[in-house]
Each structure stands twice: as C-alpha cells, then as structure tokens.
C-alpha positions in Angstrom: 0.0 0.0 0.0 2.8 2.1 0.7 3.2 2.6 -3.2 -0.1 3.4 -3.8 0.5 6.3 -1.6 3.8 7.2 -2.9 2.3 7.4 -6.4 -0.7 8.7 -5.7 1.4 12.1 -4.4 3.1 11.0 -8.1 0.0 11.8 -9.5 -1.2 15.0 -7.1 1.8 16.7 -8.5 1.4 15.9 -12.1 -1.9 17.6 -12.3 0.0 20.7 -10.7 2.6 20.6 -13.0 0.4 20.8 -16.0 -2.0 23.1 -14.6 1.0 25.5 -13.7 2.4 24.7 -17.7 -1.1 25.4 -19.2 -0.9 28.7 -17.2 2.4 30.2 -18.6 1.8 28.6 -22.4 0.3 31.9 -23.0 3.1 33.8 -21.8 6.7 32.3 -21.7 8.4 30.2 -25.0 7.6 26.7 -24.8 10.8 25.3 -24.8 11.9 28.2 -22.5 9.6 26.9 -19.9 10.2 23.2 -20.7 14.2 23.8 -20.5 14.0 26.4 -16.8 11.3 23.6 -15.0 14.0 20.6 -16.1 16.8 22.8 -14.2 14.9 23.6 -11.3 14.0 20.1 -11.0 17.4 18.7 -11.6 19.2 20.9 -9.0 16.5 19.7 -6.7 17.3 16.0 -6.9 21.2 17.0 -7.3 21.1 18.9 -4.3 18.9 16.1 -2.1 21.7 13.4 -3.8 24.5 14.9 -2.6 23.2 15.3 0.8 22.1 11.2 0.4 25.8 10.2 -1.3 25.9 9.4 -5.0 25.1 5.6 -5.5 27.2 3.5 -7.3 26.1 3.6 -11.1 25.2 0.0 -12.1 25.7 -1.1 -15.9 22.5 -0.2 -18.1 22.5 3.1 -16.6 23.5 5.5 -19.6 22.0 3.9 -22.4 18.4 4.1 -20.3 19.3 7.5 -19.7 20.1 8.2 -23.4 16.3 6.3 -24.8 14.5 8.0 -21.7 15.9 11.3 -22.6 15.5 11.3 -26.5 12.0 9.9 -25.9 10.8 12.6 -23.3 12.1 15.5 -25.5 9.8 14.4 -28.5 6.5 13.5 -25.6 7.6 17.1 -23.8 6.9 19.0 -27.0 3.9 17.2 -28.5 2.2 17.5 -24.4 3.1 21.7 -24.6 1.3 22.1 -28.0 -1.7 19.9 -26.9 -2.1 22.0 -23.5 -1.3 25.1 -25.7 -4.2 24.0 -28.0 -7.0 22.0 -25.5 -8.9 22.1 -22.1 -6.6 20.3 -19.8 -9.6 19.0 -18.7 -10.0 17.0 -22.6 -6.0 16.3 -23.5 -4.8 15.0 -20.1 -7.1 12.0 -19.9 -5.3 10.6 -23.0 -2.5 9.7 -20.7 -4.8 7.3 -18.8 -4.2 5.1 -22.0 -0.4 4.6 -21.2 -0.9 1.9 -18.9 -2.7 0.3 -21.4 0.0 0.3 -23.8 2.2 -0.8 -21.2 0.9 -4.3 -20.9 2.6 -5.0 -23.9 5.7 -2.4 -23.5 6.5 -3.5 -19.7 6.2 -7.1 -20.5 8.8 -6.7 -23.9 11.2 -4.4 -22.1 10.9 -5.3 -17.9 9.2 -8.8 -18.5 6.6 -7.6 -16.0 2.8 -8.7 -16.5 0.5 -7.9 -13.8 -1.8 -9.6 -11.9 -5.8 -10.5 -13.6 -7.8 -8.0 -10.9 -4.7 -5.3 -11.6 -5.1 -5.5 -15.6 -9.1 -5.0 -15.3 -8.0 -2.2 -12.9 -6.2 -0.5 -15.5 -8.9 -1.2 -18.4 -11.0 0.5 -15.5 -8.3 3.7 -15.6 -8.7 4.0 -19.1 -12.3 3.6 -19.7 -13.0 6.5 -17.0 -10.2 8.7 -19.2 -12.4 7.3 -22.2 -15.3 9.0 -20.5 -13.9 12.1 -19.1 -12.7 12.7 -22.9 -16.4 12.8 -24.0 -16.5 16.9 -22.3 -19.9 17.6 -22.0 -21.4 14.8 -23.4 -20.8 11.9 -21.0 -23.5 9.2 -22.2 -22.8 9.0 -25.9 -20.6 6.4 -26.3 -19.1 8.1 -29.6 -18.6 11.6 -28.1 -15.0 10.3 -26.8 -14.4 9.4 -30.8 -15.6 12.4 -32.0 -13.6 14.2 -29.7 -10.4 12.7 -30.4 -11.0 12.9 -34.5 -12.0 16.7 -34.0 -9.2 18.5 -31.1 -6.1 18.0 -32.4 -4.5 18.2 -28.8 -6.0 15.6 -27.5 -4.8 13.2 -30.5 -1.3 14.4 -29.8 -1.6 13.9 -26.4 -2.8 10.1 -27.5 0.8 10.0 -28.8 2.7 11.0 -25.9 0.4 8.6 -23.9 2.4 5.8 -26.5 5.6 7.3 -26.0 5.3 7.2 -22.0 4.3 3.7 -22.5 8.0 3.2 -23.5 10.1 6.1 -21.7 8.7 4.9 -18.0 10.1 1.4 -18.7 13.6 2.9 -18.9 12.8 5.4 -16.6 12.6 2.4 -14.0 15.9 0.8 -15.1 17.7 4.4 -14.3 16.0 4.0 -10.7 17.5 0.1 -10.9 20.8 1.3 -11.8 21.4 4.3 -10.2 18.6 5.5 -7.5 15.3 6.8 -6.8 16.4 10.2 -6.7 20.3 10.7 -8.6 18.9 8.9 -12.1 16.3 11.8 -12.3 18.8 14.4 -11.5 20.8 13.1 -14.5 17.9 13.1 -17.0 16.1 16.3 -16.2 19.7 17.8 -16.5 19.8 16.2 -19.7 16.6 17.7 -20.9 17.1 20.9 -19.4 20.1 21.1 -21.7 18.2 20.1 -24.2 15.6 22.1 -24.6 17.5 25.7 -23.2 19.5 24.7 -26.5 16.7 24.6 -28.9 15.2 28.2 -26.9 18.8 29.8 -27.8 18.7 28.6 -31.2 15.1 30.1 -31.6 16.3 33.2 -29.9 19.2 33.4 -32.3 17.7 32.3 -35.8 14.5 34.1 -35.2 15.6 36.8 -32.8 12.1 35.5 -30.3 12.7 36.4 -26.8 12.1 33.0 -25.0 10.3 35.8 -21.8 8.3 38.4 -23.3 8.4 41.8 -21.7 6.4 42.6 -19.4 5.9 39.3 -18.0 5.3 39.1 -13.9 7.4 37.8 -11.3 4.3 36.2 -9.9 4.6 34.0 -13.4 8.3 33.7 -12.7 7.8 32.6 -9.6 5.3 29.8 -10.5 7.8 29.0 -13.4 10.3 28.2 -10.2 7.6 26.3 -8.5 6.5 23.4 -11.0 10.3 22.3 -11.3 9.7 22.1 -7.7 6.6 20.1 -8.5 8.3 17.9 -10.6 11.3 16.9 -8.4 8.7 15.9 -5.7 6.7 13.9 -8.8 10.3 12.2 -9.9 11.0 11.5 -6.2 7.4 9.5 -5.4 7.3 7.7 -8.2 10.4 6.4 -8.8 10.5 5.4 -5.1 7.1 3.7 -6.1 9.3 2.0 -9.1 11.1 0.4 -6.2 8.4 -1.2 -4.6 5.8 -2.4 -7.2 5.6 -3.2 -11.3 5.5 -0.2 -13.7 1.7 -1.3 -15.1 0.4 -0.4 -11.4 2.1 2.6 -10.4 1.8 4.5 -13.8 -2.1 3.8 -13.6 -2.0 5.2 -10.0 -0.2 7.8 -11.2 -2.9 8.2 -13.9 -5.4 10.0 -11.3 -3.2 13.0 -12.0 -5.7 13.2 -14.6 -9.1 13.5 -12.0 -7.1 16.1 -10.1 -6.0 18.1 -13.4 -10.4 17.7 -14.0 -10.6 19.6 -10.3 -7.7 22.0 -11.1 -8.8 22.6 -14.7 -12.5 23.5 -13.6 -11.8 25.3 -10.3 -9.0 27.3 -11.8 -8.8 27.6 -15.2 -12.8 27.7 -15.5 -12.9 24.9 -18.2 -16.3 23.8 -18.6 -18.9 22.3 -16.3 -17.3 19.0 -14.3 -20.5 17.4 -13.2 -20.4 16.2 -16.9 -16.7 14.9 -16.2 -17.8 13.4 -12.9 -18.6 9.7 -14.3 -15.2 9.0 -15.8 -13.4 10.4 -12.6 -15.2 7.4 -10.5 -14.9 4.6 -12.8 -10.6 5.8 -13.2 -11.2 6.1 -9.0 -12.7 2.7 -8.9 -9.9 1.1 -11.5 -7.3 2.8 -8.9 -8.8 1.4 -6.1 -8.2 -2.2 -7.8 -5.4 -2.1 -8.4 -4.0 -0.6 -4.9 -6.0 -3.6 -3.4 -6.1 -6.4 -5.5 -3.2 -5.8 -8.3 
C-alpha cells in the first residue's frame, strides 16, 4: 500500500505541473519553460543526492538514460502544443491510455505482467479517461471518438500517452541502476540542456525572446515552482518504481488526470465537471483495484 501512496502524491503533483504549464503557455516560449522547469528540478534532486551520497552507477545506466531522454524530448513538445491548444480538462485523460499500452511495452522491455484483478483495474483507468474525454457529453458512447478525430491536442496527447508507455520502462531501469532520486537528477539535466538549446537557437535564428516583456514575477515565480513540483513527482514515483511493477504505479499515477479535472474546472474555468464526474469514478474505482487487489 505504501506505493499506492507514494504514487498517488506521483499523481497529485502531475496535475499541478500541467495546470502550472497550461498557465504560462500563454506567456513564456515553450521550450523556455520546458528547459528552466527541467533545471529547477534537476538541482532539486542534485542537491537532495549529494546530501544522500551518490550511489554507485550499475551497468544499463547510460543507455536508459540516453532512450528515456530522446523519448521525453519528443513527448515534452507534443504534451506543450496539446495544452497550448486544448482544455486540460480533454487532452490530459489521453494519458490514462499509457498503462494500457504498457501491458505490452512493460512485459517486452521489464518482462513484467501484472496480476488479472490489476489488468481490469487498469482497463478500468482508461475507460473512466475514455469518458472524461467525452467533455460535456458523457452518455454518448461516440462523443469520446468524435472528440479525439475533431481536437487536435487531445490526438497528440494520444501519442505522448504511447511514447510514455515506453520512456517509463527505462525510466525504471535508471531507478534500478542508479537510485530513486540521482537517475532523475541526470535526466532532467539532460533535458534541461536540451531544450535551453533549442530556446537559444530560436532566440538566435528568429531573434524571439524565450520571456516576453512585461511578464510578472508572480509568473516567474510559479515558473520556479513546477520544477519544484516535478522533483517531488520524480522522487514519489520512482520510489514507487522500487516497490511495485510499472503497469500499477503509472495507472495510479494516472489520477493525476481526475485532479487536473478539479484543477482545470476550479481554476482555469474549463467547462462544467458534473459532466466529467462519471469518468473520474470509474478511473477512481480502477485505482482502487489495483491498490488492493493488483
């Protein structure tokens, strides 16, 4: 139960993170924003590592690093434009289909195949993320399609639902190798790098300040916090990594997606979420599932 917990706060700060990102879309360069929450979040875990003692770096380590990296880059930028572009409240329960695909990607990379009650549980995930997709139209069991054929975000955010189904694996084998908290530090350094790089080259081929005047330090300051968020996100879950299969704690960590509904409609003012409520039960009841019986 204890990782149920541990990704369940996994999943609290996921819907912060993407309720702070949807926030500053509108006013700070994507890859700006992408590349300074990476390096808060990196010094975070680099700072809490040192105080813990670097671990001894197993073999495995770098190449999961390298796939995890080059994977998250392409899912970073496909998840800004669909939150650039959609409710959060519509895009964000794509991810719920992840654990899906990772019934097939956990088993080929990790060998892991969970347990009968813990596979409906995740079916149960993704049909309540099938539901909340429908927006205000819960009851028609096409709405969902329609949905997906007609917002482009939320069919991008279908893909980076596919490519988490493969980064998390490796994700997990940088926990294996090198810790629950000094393996993050390494690849959000990575992708901070990564995408500061491709902000400077904008800047410098187009001349596009990644800020734009006259933004606040209140936006600055929330900037700051969700690569605070994210540290504490990379910290739960990867300690979660440590204690149960990959299937079970991303489909826990798939409730991010009922909070982001919450955050999205108390907020951000997107829509009604008594029409949403349906799907957030049924993902609830999946969750509860697998925390009990997966």
């Amino acid at each position: 139960m204890i990782w149920s917990l541990l990704a369940l706060t996994g999943a609290i700060a996921q819907a912060a993170y993407s309720t702070g990102v949807k926030v500053l879309l509108s006013k700070v360069s994507p890859y700006y924003l992408a590349g300074c929450s990476f390096l808060v979040a990196s010094c975070v875990l680099c700072i809490l590592s040192s105080l813990a003692g670097v671990p001894e770096l197993s073999s495995g380590f770098l190449p999961a690093v390298a796939v995890t990296v080059a994977i998250n880059i392409l899912a970073t930028i496909l998840s800004y434009r669909a939150l650039s572009t959609s409710d959060l409240s519509l895009c964000l329960p794509m991810l719920a289909f992840t654990p899906v695909f990772l019934l097939l990607t956990s088993f080929l990379i990790l060998g892991e195949v969970p347990a009968l009650a813990g596979i409906l549980g995740i079916f149960l995930v993704a049909t309540g993320s099938f539901l909340l997709a429908s927006g205000e139209s819960p009851t028609s069991f096409l709405a969902p399609l329609v949905t997906l054929s007609r917002n482009s975000g939320v069919r991008m955010m279908l893909i980076v639902a596919f490519l988490y189904s493969i980064s998390v694996n490796y994700d997990k084998v940088v926990v294996e190798t090198a810790g629950p908290i000094f393996g993050s530090s390494i690849v959000y350094g990575f992708l901070a790098a990564s995408f500061l790089a491709l902000t400077a080259a904008g800047w410098v081929r187009g001349n596009v300040m990644p800020v734009p005047e006259g933004v606040s330090n209140r936006s600055m300051i929330i900037l700051i916090a969700i690569g605070f968020v994210l540290a504490v996100e990379a910290i739960s879950i990867n300690l979660a990594y440590t204690l149960s299969i990959v299937p079970y704690v991303i489909s826990i960590k798939r409730l991010s997606i009922f909070f982001a509904v919450l955050f999205g409609g108390f907020l951000l003012r997107e829509g009604s979420l008594r029409p949403r409520a349906l799907g957030s039960l049924v993902m609830v009841a999946g969750t509860v599932l697998i925390a009990l019986w997966g």
